[in-house]
N, C-alpha and C positions, 0 to 999 in steps of 0.2 A: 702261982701266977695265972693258970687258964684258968683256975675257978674266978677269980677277980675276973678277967675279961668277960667271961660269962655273967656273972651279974650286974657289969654295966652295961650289957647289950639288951637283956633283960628289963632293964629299970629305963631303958628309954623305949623299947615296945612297950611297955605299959603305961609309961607319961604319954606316949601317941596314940595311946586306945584311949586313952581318961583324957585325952583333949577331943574326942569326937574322932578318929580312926587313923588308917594308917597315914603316913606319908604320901604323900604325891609326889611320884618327878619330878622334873621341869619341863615345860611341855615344849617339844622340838621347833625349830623355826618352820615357818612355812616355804616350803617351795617357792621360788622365785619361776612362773609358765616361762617355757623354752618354747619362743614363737616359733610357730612351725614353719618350715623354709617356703620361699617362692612358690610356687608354679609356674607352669606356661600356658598361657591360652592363645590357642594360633588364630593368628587373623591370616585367611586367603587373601591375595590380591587376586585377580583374574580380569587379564585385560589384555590389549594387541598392546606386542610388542617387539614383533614383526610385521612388514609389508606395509600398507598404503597407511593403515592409521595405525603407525606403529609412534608417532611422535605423541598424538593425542594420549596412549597407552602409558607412554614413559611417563608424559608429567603428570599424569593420575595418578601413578604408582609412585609418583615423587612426590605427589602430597598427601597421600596416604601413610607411608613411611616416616614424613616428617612427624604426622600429627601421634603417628605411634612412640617416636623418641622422644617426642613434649610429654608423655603420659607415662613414658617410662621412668621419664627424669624426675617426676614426680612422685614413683614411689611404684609405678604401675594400677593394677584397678585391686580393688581388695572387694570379694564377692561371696556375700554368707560365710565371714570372718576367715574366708582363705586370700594370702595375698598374691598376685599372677601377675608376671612379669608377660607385657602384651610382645609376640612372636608372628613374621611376616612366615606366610610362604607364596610363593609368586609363582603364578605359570602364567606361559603365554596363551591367549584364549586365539589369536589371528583375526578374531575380528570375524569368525565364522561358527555356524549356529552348531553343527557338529563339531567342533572343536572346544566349543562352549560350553556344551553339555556332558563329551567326555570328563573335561577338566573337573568342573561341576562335581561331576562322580565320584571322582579321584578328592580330591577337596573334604567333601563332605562325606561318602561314604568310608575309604581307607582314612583319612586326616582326622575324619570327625571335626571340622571347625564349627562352628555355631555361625559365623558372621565370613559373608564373600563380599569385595567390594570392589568395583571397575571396570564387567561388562560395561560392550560399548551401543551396540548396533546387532547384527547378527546373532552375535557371543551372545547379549543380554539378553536375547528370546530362546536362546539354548540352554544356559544358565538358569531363568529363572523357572523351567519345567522340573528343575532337578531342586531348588531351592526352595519353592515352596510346598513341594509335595512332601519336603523332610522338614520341616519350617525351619528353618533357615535365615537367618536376614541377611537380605540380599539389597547393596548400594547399587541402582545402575545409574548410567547417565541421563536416557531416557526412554521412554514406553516408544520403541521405535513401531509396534504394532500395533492396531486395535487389539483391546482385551489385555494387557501385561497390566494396565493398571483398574482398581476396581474392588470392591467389598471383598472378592474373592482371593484377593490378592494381598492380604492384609500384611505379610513378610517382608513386601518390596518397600525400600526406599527409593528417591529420583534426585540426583545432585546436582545435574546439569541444567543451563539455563529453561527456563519453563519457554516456549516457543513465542507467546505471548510477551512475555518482558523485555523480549531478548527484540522483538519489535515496538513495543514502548519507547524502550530507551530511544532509538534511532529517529526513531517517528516526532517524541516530545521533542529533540532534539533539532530536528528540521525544518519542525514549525516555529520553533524560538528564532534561530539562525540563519535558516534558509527559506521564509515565506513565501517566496517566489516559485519553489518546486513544488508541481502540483502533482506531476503524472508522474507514477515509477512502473518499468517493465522487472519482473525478477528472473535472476540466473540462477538453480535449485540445481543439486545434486541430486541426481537419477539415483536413488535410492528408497528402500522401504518406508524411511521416516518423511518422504515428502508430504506426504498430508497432512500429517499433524502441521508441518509450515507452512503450509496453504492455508486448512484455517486459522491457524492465527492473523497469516498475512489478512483472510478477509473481516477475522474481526478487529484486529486493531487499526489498521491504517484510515478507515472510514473515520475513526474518534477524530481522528487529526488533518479531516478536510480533504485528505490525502487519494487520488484514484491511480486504482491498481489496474495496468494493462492486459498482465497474462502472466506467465511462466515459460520460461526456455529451459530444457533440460538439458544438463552438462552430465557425460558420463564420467563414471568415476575412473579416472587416472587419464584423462583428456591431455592434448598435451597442443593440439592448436585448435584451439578456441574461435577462429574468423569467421567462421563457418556462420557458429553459433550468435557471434557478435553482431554479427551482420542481419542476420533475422529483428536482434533487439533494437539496435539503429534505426531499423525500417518502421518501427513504430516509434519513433522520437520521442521518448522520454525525457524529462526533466532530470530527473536521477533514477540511476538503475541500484538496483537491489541482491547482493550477491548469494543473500540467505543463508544455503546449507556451505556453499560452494568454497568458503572461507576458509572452512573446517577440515580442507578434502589438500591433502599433504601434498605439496607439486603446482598442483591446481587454483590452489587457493590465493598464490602469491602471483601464478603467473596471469590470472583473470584481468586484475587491474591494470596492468603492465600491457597485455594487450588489448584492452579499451580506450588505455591514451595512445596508443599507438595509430589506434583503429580511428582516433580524431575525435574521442567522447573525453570533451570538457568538461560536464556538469559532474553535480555528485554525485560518490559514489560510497552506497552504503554496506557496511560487511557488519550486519548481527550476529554473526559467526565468525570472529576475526581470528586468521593466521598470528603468530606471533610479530609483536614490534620488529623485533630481529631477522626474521627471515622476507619480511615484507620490504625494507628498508637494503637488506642484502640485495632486491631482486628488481625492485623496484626502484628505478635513477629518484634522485632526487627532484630533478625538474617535471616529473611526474607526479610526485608525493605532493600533493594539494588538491583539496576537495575531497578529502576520502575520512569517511566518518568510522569509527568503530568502537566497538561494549569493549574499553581496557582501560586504560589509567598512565598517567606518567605520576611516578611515585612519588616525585616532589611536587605535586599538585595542593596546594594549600586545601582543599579537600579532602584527602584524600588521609584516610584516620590513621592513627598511631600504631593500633594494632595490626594493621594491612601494613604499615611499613616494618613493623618489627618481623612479620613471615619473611614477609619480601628479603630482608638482609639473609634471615636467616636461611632463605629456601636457598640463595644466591650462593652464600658463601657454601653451605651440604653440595650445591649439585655443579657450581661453579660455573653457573650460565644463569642469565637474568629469567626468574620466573615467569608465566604470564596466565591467565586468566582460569586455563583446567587445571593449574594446579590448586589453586586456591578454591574453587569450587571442590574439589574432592577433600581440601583441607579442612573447611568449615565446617559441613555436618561431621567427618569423621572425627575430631577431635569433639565435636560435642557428643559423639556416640560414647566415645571413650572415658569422658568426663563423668557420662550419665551413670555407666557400668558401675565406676566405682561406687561402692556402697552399696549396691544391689543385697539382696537377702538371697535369693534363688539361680541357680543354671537355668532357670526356664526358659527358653526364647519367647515362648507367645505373652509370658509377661512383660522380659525386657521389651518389645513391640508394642504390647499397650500400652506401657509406661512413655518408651519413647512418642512414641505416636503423641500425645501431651504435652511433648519436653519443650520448655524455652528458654533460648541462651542467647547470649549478645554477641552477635555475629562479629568476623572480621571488617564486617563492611559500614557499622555505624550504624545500624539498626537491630532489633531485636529480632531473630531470627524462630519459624517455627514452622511445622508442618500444615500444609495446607492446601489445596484444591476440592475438595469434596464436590464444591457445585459445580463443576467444570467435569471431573473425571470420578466421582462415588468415592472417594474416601480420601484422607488427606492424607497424602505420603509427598508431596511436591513443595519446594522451598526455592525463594529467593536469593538473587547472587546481587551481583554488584550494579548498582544504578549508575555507575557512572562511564560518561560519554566522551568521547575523546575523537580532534580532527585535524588531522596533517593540513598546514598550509604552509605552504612556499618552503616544502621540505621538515617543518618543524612541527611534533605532535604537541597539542596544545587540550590540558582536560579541564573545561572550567564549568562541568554539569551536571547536576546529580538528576537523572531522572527521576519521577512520582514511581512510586511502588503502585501497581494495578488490584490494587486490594478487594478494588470492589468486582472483580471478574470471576474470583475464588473464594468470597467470603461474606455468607449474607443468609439471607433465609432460602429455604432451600425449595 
């Protein structure tokens, strides 16, 4: 019997050599790639979220945060084929330029993040010392000082309204509805960023016919204003101009409140507006009329689809009615987020050229994209929301898209 098995084992090695060699296997399946799991890439918030602009802070970080959970829902960002689930970490900056630039340190030196976004004012000039020198990109609100923005600066983005627009709107707005107001006195918060609002005040309002009286300066956390009011009176304006003053927590709600009190009927304009809600809490209703301001009532047949789908969505996450900074911090950051995915490299100074380029269809009904160069040396500055909104006889009413200033920031250089 084993010699039989031996020569049939035999006789088929030899039929496999007289067929051209031996047998092959069969050749094993191929591996099925085992995607390699998540990461995390941290996004800094840094922003006040304590003291005087601690509201401005929160609903920065509230629309930062959203635009992070839109991007998460989506899969996160996938960058040089690793996929990163996007991670906040938040400190409070106060709103002050050493607090700023500690946090800054901490952020990007121990955290290591790539990307800070929320300076406001002080914070952003302390912040952005730390940020570009590690390139960084860095969102602020806005270039509260000469020199934060510029060739040199190539890191920083700017989210908050350009100072310019932020008087278009108001201006387009007064000349359509109110041609009868010629003269405005401004009320400006005693702060670092006034000049930047000065000049725009002196270049836009000239387009629209409009003459500017002066400036009154309001200290930050004011809390009776008559003083002040009465200085602007004495020079009888048509409508006064609240400017920075809007934006200044306390301050901002109680200005108008005490102008009608003070016996100023005409209009009153806030390119800086306090939220719907806290104006409306503060301010009686038989007051509320003649007060113009850069917001929106959501069901404004205007007023696009997209801007109301955040709107639900910010409302129902945060469980108070949105308003204007948060969607400003919503809009670039989620097209930052957008941009990331797909990316080939970690590199920041790439992600920055690239973005510096990028165009996305904003929340607001127009195409959105970087720009200023002829105004301030490089384009890092974007457009928010053109539309104008005016309490009358208690009822906010928005039926106006202002012109985008295109041609202030965009042209030959």
């Amino acid at each position: 019997m084993k010699k039989l098995i031996i020569s049939i084992s035999a006789a088929v090695i030899v039929t496999a050599i007289l067929a051209g060699g031996c047998a092959k296997p069969a050749p094993s399946p191929t591996p099925t790639p085992v995607p390699e799991p998540s990461k995390t890439l941290d996004i800094g918030i840094l922003t006040p979220l304590t003291g005087t602009f601690a509201f401005i802070g929160t609903k920065v970080q509230n629309g930062v945060l959203l635009a992070i959970d839109d991007q998460n829902k989506q899969g996160g960002v996938t960058i040089a084929g690793q996929k990163y689930v996007l991670n906040a970490i938040i400190r409070d900056s106060k709103c002050d330029v050493v607090v700023g630039k500690s946090v800054a340190e901490e952020l990007v030196l121990d955290k290591g993040v790539k990307v800070i976004i929320g300076p406001f004012i002080g914070d952003a000039v302390g912040a952005q010392r730390v940020t570009e020198q590690n390139k960084v990109i860095a969102f602020l609100m806005q270039p509260t000082v000469a020199g934060m923005t510029g060739p040199d600066k190539p890191y920083t983005f700017f989210f908050g309204p350009i100072p310019e627009q932020a008087y278009v709107n108001p201006a387009a707005y007064m000349q359509k509805f109110h041609p009868e107001a010629k003269t405005v006195v401004s009320m400006a918060g005693d702060t670092a960023a006034l000049p930047l609002w000065v000049a725009a005040i002196k270049t836009v309002l000239p387009q629209y016919g409009l003459e500017w009286l002066g400036v009154e300066k309001v200290p930050v956390g004011s809390k009776d204003l008559m003083p002040i009011i009465s200085r602007v009176l004495a020079k009888n304006p048509d409508f006064i101009d609240t400017c920075t003053v809007g934006g200044m927590a306390g301050v901002g709600t109680l200005l108008p409140k005490q102008l009608r009190e003070a016996g100023f009927n005409g209009p009153i304009v806030m390119p800086a507006s306090p939220s719907k809600g806290s104006l409306e809490e503060v301010v009686s209703k038989g007051y509320l009329t003649n007060i113009v301001i850069n917001d929106c009532v959501i069901d404004s047949p205007i007023v696009t689809e997209t801007y109301r789908d955040v709107y639900s969505r910010a409302k129902e996450k945060y469980q108070q009615d949105p308003d204007a900074l948060l969607f400003q911090a919503y809009n670039p950051t989620k097209a930052f987020f957008k941009f990331l995915d797909g990316q080939d490299t970690m590199d920041t100074t790439t992600w920055t050229e690239g973005f510096a380029k990028y165009h996305w269809q904003g929340i607001y009904g127009f195409e959105n994209y970087w720009l200023g160069k002829k105004a301030w040396g490089i384009d890092r500055r974007v457009f928010v929301s053109p539309w104008v909104s005016e309490y009358k006889d208690g009822k906010l009413l928005t039926e106006f898209a202002a012109p985008l200033p295109y041609e202030m920031f965009v042209g030959e250089e």
